[in-house]
Each structure stands twice: as structure tokens, then as C-alpha cells.
N, CA, C and O atoms as a GROMACS GRO file, in nm:
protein
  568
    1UNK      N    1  16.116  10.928   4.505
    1UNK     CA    2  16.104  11.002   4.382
    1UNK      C    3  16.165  10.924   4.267
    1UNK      O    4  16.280  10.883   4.288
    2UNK      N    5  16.115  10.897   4.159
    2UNK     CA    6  16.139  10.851   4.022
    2UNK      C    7  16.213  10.939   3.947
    2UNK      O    8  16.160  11.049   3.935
    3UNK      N    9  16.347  10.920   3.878
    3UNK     CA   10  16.352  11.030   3.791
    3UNK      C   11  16.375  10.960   3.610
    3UNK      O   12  16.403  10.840   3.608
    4UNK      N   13  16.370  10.996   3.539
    4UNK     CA   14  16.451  10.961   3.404
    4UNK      C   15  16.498  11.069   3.358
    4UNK      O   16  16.466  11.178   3.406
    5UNK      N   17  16.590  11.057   3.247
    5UNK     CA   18  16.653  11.133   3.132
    5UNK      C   19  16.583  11.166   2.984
    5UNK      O   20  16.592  11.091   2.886
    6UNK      N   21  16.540  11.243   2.987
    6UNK     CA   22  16.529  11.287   2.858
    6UNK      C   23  16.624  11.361   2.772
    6UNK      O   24  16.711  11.430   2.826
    7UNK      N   25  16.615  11.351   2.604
    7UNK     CA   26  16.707  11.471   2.529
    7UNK      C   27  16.678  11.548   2.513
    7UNK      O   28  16.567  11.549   2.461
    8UNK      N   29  16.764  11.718   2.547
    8UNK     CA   30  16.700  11.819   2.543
    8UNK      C   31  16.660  11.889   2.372
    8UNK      O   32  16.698  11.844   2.264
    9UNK      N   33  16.595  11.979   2.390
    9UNK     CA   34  16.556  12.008   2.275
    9UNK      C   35  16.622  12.185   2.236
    9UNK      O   36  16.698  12.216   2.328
   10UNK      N   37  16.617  12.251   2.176
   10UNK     CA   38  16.651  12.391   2.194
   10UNK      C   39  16.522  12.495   2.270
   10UNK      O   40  16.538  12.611   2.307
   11UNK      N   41  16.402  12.418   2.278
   11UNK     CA   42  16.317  12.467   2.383
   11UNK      C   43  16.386  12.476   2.555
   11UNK      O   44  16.353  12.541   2.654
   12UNK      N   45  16.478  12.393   2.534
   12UNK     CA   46  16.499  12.396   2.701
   12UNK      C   47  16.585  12.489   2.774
   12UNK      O   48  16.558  12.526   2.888
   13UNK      N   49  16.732  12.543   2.685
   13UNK     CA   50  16.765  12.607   2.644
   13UNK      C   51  16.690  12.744   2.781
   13UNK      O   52  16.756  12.774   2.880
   14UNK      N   53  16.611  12.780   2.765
   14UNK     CA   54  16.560  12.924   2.844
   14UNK      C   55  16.540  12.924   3.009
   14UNK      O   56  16.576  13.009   3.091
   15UNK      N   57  16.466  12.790   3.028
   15UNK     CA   58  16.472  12.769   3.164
   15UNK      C   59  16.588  12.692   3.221
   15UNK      O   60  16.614  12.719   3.338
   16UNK      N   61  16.680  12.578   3.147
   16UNK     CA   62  16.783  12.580   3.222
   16UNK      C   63  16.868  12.701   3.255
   16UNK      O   64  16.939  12.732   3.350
   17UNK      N   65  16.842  12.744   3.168
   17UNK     CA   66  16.978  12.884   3.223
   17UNK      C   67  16.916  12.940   3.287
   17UNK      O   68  16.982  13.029   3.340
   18UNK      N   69  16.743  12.941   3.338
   18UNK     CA   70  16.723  13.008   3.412
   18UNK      C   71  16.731  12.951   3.590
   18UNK      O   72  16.740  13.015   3.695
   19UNK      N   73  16.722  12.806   3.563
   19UNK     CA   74  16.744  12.710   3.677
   19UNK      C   75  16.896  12.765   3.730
   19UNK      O   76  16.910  12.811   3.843
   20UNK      N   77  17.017  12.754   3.622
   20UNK     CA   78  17.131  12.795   3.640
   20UNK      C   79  17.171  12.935   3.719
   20UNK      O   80  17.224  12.937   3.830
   21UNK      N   81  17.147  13.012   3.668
   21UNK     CA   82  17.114  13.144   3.780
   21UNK      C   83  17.073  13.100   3.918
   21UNK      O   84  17.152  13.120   4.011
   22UNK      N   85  16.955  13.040   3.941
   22UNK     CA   86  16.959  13.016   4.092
   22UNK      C   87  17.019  12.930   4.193
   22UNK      O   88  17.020  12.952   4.314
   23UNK      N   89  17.083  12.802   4.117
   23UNK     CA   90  17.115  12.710   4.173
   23UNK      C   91  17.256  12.743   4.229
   23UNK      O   92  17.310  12.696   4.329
   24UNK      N   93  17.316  12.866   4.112
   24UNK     CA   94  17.458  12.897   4.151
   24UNK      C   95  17.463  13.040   4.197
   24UNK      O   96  17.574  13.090   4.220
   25UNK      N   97  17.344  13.116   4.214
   25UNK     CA   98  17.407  13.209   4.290
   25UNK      C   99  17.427  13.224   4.434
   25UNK      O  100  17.462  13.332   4.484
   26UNK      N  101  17.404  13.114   4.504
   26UNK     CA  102  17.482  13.128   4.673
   26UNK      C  103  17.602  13.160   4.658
   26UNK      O  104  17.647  13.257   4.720
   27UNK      N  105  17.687  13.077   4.562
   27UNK     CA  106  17.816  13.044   4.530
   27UNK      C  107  17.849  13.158   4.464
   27UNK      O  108  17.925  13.225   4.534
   28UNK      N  109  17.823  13.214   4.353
   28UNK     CA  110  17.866  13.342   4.297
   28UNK      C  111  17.839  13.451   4.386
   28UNK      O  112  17.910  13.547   4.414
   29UNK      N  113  17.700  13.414   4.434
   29UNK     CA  114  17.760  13.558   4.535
   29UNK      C  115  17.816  13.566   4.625
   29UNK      O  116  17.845  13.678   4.668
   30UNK      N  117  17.858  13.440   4.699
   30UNK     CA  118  17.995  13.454   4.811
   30UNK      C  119  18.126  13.493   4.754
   30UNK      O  120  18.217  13.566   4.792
   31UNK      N  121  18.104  13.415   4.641
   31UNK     CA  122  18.270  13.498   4.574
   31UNK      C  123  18.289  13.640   4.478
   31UNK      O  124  18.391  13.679   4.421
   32UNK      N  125  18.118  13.716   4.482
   32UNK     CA  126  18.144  13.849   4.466
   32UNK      C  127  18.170  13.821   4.295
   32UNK      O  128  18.259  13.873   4.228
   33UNK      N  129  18.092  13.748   4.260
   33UNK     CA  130  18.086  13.717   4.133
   33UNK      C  131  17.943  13.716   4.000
   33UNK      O  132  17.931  13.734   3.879
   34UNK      N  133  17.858  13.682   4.122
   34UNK     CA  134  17.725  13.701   4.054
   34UNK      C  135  17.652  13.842   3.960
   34UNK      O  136  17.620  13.953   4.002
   35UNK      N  137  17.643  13.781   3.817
   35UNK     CA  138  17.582  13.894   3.743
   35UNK      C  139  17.476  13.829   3.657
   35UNK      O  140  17.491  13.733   3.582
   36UNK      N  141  17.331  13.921   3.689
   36UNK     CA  142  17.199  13.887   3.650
   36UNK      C  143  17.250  13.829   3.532
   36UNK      O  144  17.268  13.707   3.538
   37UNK      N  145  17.280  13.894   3.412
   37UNK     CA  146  17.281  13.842   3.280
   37UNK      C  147  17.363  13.741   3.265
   37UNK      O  148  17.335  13.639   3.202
   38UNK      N  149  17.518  13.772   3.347
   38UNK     CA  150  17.623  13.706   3.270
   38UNK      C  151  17.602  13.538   3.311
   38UNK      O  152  17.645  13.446   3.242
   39UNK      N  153  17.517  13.519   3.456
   39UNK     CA  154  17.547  13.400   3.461
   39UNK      C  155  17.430  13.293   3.377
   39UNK      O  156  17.449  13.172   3.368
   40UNK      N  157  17.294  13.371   3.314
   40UNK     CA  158  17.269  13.332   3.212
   40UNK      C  159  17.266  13.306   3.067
   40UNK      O  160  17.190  13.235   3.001
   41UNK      N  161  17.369  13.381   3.028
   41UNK     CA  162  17.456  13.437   2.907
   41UNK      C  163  17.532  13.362   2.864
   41UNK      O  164  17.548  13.334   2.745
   42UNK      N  165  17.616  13.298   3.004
   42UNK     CA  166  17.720  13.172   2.987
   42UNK      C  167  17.667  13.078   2.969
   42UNK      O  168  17.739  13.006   2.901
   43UNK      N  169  17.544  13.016   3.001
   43UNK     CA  170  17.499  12.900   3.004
   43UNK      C  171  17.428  12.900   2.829
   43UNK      O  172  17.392  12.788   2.792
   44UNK      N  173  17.418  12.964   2.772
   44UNK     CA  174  17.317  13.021   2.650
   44UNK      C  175  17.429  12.960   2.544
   44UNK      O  176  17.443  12.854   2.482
   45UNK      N  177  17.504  13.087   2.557
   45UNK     CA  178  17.632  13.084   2.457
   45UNK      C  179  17.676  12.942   2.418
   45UNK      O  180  17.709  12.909   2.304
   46UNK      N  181  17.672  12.842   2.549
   46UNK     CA  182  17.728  12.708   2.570
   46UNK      C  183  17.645  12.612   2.522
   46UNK      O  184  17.666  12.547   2.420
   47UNK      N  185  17.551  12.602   2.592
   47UNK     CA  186  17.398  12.535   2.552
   47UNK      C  187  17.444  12.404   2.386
   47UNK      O  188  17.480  12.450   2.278
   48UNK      N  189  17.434  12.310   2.402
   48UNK     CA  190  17.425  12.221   2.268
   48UNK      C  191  17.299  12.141   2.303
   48UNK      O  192  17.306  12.104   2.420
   49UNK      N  193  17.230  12.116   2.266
   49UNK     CA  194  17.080  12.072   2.320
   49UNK      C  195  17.132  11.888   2.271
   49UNK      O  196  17.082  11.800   2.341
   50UNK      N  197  17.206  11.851   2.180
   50UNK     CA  198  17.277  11.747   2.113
   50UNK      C  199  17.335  11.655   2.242
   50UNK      O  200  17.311  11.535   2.252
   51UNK      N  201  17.415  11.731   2.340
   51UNK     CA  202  17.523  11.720   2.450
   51UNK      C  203  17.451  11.710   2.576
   51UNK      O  204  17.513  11.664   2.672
   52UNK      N  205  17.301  11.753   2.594
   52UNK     CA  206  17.263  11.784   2.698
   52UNK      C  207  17.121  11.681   2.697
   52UNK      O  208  17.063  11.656   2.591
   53UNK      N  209  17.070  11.620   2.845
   53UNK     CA  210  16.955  11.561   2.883
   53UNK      C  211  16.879  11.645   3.020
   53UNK      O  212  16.928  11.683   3.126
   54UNK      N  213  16.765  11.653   2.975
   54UNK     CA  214  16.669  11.726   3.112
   54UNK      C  215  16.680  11.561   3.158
   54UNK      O  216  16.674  11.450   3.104
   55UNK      N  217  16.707  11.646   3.351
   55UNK     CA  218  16.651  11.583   3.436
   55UNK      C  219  16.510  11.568   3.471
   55UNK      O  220  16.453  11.674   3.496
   56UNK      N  221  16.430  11.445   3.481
   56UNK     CA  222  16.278  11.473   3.468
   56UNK      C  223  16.239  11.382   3.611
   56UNK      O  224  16.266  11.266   3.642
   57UNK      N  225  16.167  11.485   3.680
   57UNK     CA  226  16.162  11.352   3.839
   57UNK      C  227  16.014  11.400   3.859
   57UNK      O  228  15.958  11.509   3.861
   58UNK      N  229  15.979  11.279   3.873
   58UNK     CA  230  15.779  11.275   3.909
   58UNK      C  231  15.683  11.321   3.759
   58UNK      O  232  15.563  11.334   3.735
   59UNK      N  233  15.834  11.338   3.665
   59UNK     CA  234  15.728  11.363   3.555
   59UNK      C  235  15.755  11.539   3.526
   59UNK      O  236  15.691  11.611   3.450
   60UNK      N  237  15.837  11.566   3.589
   60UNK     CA  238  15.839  11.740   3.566
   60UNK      C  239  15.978  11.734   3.535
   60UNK      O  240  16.057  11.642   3.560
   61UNK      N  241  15.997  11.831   3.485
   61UNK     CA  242  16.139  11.879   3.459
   61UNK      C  243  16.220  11.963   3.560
   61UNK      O  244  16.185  12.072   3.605
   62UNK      N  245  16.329  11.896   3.587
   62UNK     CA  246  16.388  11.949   3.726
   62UNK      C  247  16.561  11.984   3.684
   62UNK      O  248  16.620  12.071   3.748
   63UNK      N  249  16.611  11.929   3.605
   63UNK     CA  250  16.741  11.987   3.564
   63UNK      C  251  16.819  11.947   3.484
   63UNK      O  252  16.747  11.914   3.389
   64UNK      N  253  16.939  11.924   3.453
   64UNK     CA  254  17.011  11.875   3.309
   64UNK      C  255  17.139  11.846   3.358
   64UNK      O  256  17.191  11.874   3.466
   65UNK      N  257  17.171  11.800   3.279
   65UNK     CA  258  17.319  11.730   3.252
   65UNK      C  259  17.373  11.707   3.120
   65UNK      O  260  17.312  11.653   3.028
   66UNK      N  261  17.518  11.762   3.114
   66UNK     CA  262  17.558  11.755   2.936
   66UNK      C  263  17.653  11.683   3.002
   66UNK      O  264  17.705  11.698   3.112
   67UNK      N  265  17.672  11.584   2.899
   67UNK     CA  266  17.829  11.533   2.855
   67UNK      C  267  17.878  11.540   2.695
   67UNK      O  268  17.826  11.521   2.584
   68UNK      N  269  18.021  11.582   2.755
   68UNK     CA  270  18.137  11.658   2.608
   68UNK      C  271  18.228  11.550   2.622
   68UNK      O  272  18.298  11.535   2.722
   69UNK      N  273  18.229  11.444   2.485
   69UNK     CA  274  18.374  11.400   2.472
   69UNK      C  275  18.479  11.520   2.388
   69UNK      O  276  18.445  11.588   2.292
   70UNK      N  277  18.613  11.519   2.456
   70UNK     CA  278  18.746  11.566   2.379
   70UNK      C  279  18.833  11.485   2.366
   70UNK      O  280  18.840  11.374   2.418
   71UNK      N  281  18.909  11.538   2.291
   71UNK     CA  282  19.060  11.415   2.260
   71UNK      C  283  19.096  11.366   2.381
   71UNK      O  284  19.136  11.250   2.389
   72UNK      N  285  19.087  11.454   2.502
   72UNK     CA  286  19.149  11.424   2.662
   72UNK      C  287  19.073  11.404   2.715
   72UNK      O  288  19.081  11.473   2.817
   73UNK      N  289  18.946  11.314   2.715
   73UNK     CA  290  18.888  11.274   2.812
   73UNK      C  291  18.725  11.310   2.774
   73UNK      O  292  18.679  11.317   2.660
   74UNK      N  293  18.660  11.328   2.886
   74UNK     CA  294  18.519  11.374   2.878
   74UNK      C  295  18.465  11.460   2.992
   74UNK      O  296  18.471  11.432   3.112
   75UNK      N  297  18.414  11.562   2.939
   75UNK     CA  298  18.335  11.690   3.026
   75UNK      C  299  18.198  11.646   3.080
   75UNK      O  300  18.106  11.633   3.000
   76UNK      N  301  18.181  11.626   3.194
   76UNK     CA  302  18.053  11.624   3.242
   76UNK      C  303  18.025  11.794   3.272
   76UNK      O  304  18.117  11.861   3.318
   77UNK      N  305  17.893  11.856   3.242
   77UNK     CA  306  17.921  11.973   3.243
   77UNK      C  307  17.748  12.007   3.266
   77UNK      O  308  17.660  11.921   3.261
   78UNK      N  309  17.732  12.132   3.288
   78UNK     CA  310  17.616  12.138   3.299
   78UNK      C  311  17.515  12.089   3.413
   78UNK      O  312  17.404  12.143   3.420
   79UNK      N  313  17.541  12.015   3.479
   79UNK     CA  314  17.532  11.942   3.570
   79UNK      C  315  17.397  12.008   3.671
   79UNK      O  316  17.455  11.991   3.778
   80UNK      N  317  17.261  12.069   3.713
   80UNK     CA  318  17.171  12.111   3.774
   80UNK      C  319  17.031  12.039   3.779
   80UNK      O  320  16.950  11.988   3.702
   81UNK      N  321  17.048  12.063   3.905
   81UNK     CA  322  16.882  12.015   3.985
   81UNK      C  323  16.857  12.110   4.078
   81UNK      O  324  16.935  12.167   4.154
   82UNK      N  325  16.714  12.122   4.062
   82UNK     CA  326  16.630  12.232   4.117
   82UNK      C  327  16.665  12.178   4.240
   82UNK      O  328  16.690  12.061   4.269
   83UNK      N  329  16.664  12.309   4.332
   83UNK     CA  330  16.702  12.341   4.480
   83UNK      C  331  16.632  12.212   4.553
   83UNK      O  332  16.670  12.110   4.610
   84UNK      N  333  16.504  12.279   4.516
   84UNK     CA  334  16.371  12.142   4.617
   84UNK      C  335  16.459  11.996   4.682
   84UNK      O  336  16.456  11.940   4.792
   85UNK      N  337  16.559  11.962   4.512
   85UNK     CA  338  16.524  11.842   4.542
   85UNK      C  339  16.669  11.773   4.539
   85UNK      O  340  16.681  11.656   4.504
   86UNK      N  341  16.772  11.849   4.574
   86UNK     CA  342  16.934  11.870   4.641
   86UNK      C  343  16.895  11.812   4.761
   86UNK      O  344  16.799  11.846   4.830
   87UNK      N  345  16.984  11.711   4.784
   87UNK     CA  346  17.046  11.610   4.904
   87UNK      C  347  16.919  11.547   4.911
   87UNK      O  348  16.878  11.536   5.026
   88UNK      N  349  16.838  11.500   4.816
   88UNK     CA  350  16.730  11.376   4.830
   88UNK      C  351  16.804  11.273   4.791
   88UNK      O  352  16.758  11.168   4.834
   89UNK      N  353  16.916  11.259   4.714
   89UNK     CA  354  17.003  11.116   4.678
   89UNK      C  355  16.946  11.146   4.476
   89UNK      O  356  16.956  11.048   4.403
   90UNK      N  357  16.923  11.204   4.449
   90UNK     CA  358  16.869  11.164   4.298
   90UNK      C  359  16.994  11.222   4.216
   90UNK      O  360  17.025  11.144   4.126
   91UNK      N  361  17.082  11.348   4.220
   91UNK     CA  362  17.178  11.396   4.229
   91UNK      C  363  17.312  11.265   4.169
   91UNK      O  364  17.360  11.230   4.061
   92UNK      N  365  17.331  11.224   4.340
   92UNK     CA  366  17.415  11.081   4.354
   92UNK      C  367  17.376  10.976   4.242
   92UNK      O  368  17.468  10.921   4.181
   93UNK      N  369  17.257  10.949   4.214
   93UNK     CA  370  17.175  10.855   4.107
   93UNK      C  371  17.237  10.888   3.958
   93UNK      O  372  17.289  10.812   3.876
   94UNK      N  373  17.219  10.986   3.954
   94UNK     CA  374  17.229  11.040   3.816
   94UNK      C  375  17.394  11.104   3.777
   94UNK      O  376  17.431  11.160   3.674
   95UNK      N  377  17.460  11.074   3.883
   95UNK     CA  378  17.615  11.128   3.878
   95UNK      C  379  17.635  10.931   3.819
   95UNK      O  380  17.664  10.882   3.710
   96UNK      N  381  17.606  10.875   3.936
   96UNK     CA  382  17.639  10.753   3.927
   96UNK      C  383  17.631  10.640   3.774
   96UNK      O  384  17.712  10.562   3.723
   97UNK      N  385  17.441  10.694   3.730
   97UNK     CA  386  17.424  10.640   3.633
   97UNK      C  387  17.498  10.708   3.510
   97UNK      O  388  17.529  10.624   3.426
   98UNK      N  389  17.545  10.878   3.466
   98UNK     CA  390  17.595  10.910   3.377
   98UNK      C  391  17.741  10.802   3.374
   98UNK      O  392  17.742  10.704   3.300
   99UNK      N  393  17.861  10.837   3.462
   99UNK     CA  394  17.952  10.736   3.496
   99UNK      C  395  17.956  10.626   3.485
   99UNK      O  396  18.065  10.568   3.489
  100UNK      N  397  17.840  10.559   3.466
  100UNK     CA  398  17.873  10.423   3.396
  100UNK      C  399  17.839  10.365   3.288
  100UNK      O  400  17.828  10.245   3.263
  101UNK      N  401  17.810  10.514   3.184
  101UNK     CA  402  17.798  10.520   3.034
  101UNK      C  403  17.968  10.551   2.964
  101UNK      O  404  18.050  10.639   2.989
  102UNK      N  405  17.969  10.455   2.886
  102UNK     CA  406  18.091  10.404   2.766
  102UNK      C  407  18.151  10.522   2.730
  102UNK      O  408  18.146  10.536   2.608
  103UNK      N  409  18.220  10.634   2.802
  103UNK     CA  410  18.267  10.768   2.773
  103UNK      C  411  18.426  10.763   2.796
  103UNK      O  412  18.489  10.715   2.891
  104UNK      N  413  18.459  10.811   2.709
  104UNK     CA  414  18.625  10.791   2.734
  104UNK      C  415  18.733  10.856   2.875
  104UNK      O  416  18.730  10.974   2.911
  105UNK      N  417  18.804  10.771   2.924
  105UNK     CA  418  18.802  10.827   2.997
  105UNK      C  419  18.949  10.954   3.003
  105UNK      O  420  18.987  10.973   2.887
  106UNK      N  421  19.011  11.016   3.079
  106UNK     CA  422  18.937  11.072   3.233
  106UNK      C  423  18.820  11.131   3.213
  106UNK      O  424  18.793  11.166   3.098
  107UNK      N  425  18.721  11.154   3.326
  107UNK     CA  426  18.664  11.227   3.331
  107UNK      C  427  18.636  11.380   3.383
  107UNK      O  428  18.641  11.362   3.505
  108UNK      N  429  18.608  11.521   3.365
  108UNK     CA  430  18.638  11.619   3.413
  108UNK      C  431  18.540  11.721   3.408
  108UNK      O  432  18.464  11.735   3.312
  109UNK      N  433  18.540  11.786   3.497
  109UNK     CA  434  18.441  11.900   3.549
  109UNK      C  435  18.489  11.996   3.628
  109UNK      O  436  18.596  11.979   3.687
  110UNK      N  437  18.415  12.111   3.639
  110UNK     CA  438  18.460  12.216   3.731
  110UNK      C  439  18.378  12.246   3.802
  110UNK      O  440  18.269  12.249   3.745
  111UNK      N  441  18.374  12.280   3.941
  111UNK     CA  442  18.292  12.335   3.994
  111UNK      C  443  18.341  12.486   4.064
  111UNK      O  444  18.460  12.515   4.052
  112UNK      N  445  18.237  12.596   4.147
  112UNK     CA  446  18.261  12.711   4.224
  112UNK      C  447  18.340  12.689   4.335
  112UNK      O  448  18.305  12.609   4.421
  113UNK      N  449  18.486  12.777   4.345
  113UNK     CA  450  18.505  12.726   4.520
  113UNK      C  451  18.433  12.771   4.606
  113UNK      O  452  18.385  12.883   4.625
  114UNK      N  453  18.426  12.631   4.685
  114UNK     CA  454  18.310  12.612   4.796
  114UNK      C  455  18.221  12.609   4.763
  114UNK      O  456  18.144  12.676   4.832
  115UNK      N  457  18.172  12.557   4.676
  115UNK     CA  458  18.060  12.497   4.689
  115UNK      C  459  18.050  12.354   4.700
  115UNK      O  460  18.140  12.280   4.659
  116UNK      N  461  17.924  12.303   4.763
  116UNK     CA  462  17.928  12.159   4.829
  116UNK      C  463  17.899  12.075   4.750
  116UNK      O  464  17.879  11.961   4.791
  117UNK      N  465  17.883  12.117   4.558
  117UNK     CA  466  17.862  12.007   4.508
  117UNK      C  467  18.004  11.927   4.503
  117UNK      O  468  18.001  11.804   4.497
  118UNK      N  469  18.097  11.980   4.506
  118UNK     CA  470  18.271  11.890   4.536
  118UNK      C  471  18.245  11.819   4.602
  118UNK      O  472  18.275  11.711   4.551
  119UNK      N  473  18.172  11.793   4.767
  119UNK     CA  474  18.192  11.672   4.795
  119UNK      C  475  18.131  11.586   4.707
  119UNK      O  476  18.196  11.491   4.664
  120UNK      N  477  17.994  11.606   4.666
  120UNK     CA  478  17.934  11.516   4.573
  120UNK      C  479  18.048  11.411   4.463
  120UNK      O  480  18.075  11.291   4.465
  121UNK      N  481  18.083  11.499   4.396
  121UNK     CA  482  18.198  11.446   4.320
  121UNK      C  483  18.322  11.380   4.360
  121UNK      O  484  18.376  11.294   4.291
  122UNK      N  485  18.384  11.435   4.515
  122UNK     CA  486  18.488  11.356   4.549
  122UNK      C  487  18.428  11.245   4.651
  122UNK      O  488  18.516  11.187   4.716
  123UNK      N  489  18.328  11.214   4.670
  123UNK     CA  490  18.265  11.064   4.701
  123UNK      C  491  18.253  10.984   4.574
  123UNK      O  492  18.204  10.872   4.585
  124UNK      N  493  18.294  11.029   4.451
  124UNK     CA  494  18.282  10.994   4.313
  124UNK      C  495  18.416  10.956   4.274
  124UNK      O  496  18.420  10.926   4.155
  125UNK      N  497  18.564  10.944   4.357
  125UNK     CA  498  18.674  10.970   4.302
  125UNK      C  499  18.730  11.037   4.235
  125UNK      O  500  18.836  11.005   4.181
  126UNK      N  501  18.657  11.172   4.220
  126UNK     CA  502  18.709  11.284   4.182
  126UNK      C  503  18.848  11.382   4.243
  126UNK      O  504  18.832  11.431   4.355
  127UNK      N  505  18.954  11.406   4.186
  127UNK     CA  506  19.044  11.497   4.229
  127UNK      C  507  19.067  11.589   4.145
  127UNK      O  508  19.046  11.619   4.027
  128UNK      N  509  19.141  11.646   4.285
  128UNK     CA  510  19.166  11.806   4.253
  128UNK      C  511  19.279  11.840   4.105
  128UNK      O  512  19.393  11.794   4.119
  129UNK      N  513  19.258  11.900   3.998
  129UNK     CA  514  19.330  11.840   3.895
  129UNK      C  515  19.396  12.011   3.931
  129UNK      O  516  19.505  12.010   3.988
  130UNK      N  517  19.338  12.145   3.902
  130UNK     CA  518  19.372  12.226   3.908
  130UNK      C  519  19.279  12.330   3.979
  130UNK      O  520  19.171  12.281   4.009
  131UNK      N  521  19.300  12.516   4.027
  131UNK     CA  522  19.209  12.593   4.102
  131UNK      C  523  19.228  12.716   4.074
  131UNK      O  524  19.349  12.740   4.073
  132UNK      N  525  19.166  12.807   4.050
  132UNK     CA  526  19.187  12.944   4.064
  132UNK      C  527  19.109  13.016   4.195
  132UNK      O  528  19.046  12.968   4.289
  133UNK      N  529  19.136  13.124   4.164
  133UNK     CA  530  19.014  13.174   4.264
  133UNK      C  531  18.865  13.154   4.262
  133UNK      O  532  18.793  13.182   4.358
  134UNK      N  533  18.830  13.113   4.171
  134UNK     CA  534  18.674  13.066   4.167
  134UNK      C  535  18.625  13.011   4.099
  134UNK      O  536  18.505  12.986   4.100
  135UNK      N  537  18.736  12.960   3.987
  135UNK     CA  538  18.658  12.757   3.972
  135UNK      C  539  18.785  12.656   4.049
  135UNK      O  540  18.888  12.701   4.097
  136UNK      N  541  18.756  12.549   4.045
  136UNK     CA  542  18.783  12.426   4.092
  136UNK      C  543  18.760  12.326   3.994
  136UNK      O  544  18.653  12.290   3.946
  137UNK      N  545  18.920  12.269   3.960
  137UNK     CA  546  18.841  12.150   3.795
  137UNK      C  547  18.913  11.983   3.814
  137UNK      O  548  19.018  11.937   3.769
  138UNK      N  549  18.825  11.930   3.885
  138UNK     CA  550  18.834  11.805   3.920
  138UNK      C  551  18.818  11.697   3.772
  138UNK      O  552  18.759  11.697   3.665
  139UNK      N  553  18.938  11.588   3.868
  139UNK     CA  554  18.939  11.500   3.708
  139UNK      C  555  18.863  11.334   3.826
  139UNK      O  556  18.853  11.323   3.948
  140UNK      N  557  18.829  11.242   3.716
  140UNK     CA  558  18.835  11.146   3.755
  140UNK      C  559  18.865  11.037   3.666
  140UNK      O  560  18.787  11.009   3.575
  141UNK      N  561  18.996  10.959   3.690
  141UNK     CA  562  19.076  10.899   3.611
  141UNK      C  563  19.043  10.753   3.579
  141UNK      O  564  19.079  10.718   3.467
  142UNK      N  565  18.970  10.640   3.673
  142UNK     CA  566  18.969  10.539   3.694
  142UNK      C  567  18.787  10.517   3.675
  142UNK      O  568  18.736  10.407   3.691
   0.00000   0.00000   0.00000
């Protein structure tokens, strides 16, 4: 599978958050967290189309990725690919290729506890920076 990056537009905006809802509710609903609206609501509210690139593989649009510089570092955030096409390696590709764009470092993200995109990230040198009950916010320093 081929993928590239495109910049998103405020068209995209509707179906990522709608990608977002599915990709994370295994995870929200093991932790008794999942709500129809709210977990598309959050992604809306957040949304900078400026910050964010669709993932595009075979030519279709399959998911996104934002990166946020702050004074402390940089947010990889946003981070989704359609179910289909989780643990094909394109994921790893596109973690790999964002990471070796000129972004200040540390780098930092959060993910759901338990969910298996953490290993993804700690094969990335990602650590455990801080946790609550249901995020997890990994830094990567080097």
C-alpha cells in the first residue's frame, strides 16, 4: 500500500471526527467512557485544519495526523487510521516519517489506557511522562 500526506482543509473536519469515534471506541468503552457526541465534539472543538494532514493510502482518504509546536516541545496529536488498515506497517511509516520533520523537541502525546497504540509509540522511544485513569501522556525526548 502507498500512502502520502495531504493538508487538511475545514472540509475534513466531519469525517475525521467521524473516523475518531470509531477508531477509539473499543478503548472508551472499556473504560466506561464512550459518549456518541462527546467523543466527536472533542475532536471538532480541537480540529485546526492549519495543524492537521489527511492520511491518503491508494488514493483514498484513510486518516490524519496534527502536529502542535509549544514553548515545551511538540504535540503529535490527532493521530488516526481507519481500522482496515491498523497493523499493515503504514501507521509505523507515518509515526516514523512525521519524527523526522525539524519540530522542536521533546516530543508528546497522549494516548487511552490500554490501548495498543502505546506500544506503537514506545517502539518509538516514547515514555511514560505522566497517567490518570484514562489518558496516558508519553514524552519522547531524544
Amino acid at each position: 500500500m502507498r500512502w502520502t500526506l495531504r493538508p487538511s482543509t475545514p472540509d475534513d473536519a466531519t469525517w475525521i471526527a467521524e473516523l475518531r469515534a470509531v477508531v477509539l471506541r473499543p478503548d472508551l468503552d472499556r473504560l466506561g467512557r464512550y459518549d456518541e457526541t462527546r467523543v466527536r465534539r472533542r475532536f471538532l472543538d480541537a480540529f485546526d485544519p492549519a495543524l492537521t494532514r489527511v492520511i491518503v493510502v491508494d488514493g483514498a482518504d484513510a486518516g490524519s495526523v496534527a502536529v502542535r509546536a509549544t514553548s515545551d516541545g511538540t504535540w503529535l496529536e490527532h493521530f488516526y487510521l481507519a481500522e482496515h488498515l491498523q497493523g499493515a506497517g503504514i501507521g509505523t511509516e507515518i509515526l516514523q516519517a512525521t519524527l523526522a520533520e525539524n519540530h522542536p523537541l521533546p516530543w508528546r502525546l497522549n494516548v487511552l489506557q490500554g490501548s495498543p497504540a502505546r506500544r506503537l509509540y514506545e517502539r518509538h522511544d516514547f515514555t511514560l511522562e505522566t497517567e490518570d485513569e484514562v489518558d496516558v501522556f508519553l514524552v519522547r525526548r531524544a
